[in-house]
Residue, then its C-alpha position, 0 to 999 in steps of 0.5 A: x156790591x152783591x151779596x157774596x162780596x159780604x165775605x170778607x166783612x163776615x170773616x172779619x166779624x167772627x175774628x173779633x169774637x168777644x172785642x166785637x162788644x167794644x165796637x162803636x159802629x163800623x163805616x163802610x166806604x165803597x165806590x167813592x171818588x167819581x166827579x159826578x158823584x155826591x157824598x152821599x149816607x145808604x141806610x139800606x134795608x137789610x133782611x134781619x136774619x134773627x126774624x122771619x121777615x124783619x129787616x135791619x137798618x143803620x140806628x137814628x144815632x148812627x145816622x146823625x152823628x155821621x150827618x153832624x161830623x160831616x157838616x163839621x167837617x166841611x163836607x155833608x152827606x145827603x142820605x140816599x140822593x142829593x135830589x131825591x132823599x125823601x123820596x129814597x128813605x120810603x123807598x129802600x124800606x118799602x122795596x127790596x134793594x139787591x145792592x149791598x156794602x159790607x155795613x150788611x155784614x155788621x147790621x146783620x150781626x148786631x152791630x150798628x153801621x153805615x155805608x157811604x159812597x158818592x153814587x146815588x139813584x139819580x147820579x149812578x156811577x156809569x162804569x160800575x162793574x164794566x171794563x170801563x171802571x179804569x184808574x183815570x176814573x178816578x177824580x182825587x177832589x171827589x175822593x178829597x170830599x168823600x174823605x173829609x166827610x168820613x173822618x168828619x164822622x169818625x170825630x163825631x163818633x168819638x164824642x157819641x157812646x154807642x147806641x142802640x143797634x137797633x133804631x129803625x124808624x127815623x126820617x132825616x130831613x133839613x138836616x136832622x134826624x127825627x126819631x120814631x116819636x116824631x114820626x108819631x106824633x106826626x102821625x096823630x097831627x094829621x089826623x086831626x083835619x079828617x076828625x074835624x071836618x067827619x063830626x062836623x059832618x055827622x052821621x058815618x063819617x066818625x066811624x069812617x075816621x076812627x077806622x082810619x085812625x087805627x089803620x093809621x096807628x098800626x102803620x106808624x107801630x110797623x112801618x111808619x117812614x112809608x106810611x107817612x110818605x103815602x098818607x100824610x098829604x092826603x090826610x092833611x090836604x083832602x078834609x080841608x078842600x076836596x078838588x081835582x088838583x087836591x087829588x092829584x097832589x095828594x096821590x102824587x107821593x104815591x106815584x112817585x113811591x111806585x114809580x121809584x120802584x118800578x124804575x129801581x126793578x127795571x135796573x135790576x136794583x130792586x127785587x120785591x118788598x118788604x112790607x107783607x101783604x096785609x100791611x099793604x093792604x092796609x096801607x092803600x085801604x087807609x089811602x083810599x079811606x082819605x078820598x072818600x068824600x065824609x066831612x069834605x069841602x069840594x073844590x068842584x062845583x055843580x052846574x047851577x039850573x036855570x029857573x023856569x019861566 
């Protein structure tokens, strides 16, 4: 949905006044009931009107329990893609999405909410906003499927007090929800091979580490969903063995990242980032600090030189 079509969700909002208090979570259903579609959570990054360069985005809480009560109910949502999900949750954090739902509306003012639909970046609608989204379209099993898995939600929310409205860092994976501590801690775990193998080194190779170290820390206290798709491969793969295949499966979350985003801005999906500049600085300076070759075991072998008569 655009930007303008957010009016109706505002409207509502300012009607409630005070009762806005006593609001669990709002759920946004859009664009459901397409045969090739997937029920599929959008936890979309939104631009946080109270700070100048912040975003907003549905609670940990939120996004677990709508996992749960669909799982519940028969019907389980992935969050963002079926294919693609752990790629999408760096994506839509790292990169400014022009799409929107009315949970846009609610995030923005305070309120926690979630947007569901059965289109995602690998299996898009194909007749959105075209004279082509006729009613025969419309497949009443998918809307079945998208159906359950909402009011799945909703019994599960019924059960769960309101949390906080803000819960931004949070990654889901096998079909859980790991909060901001995980990620943390995470964090800290793959820095342990870089330390090993730079004192068993000596000489600069500590200092090298301990630069990454606080690069590292002040990435998981702001953005820590990208940091650890970029970084957590290397870090744990290049200190142990050092290779041209190394290499390359370690820069691959890289690719994959700038790649989703390139093919998002050539669908008019994406418009910039949101990281600032300096914390993508420090992002690919702590990338490039895991390539550099300080308590490393390589994987490439030099020529041997054949002895003199």
């Amino acid at each position: 949905m655009g930007k303008g079509s957010a009016v109706g969700s505002r409207a509502f909002i300012e009607r409630l006044g005070a009762r806005a208090r006593s609001l669990v979570a709002a759920f946004a259903v859009d664009m459901s009931g397409w045969r090739g579609g997937t029920p599929s959570l959008h936890p979309i990054a939104y631009a946080d009107p109270s700070r100048s360069g912040g975003t907003v985005i549905a609670p940990a809480w939120l996004v677990r329990a709508a996992l749960t009560g669909a799982r519940d109910a028969g019907a389980p949502f992935v969050v963002g893609d079926p294919w693609l999900s752990w790629l999408y949750q760096p994506g839509v954090r790292m990169f400014r999405v022009r799409l929107y739902a009315d949970d846009l509306s609610f995030l923005q003012a305070g309120h926690p909410a979630l947007y569901t639909t059965d289109s995602s970046f690998s299996a898009f609608y194909p007749d959105y906003h075209k004279p082509s989204d006729t009613a025969d379209k419309l497949d009443a099993a998918a809307l079945e499927r998208v159906g359950q898995a909402v009011l799945g939600s909703v019994r599960a929310l019924e059960a769960t007090p309101r949390g906080a409205a803000s819960e931004p860092h949070w990654f889901a994976a096998f079909g859980r929800v790991f909060s901001w501590s995980w990620l943390v801690a995470l964090g800290a775990v793959s820095l342990l091979p870089g330390f090993g193998r730079a004192f068993l080194a000596g000489g600069l190779a500590p200092g090298v580490r301990a630069v990454q170290a606080l690069l590292m820390a002040l990435l998981l206290w702001r953005d820590p969903v990208p940091a650890l798709f970029v970084l957590l491969v290397p870090l744990l793969l290049l200190p142990l063995v050092r290779s041209r295949w190394t290499a390359l499966v370690s820069l691959a979350p890289t690719v994959a990242l700038l790649a989703l985003g390139a093919s998002a801005w050539r669908r008019g999906a994406a418009s910039g980032v949101w990281l600032a500049p300096w914390e993508v600085v420090v992002l690919f300076l702590a990338l490039a600090l895991a390539f550099l070759g300080l308590g490393g075991r390589s994987g490439i072998r030099a020529p041997r030189r054949r002895k003199g008569r």
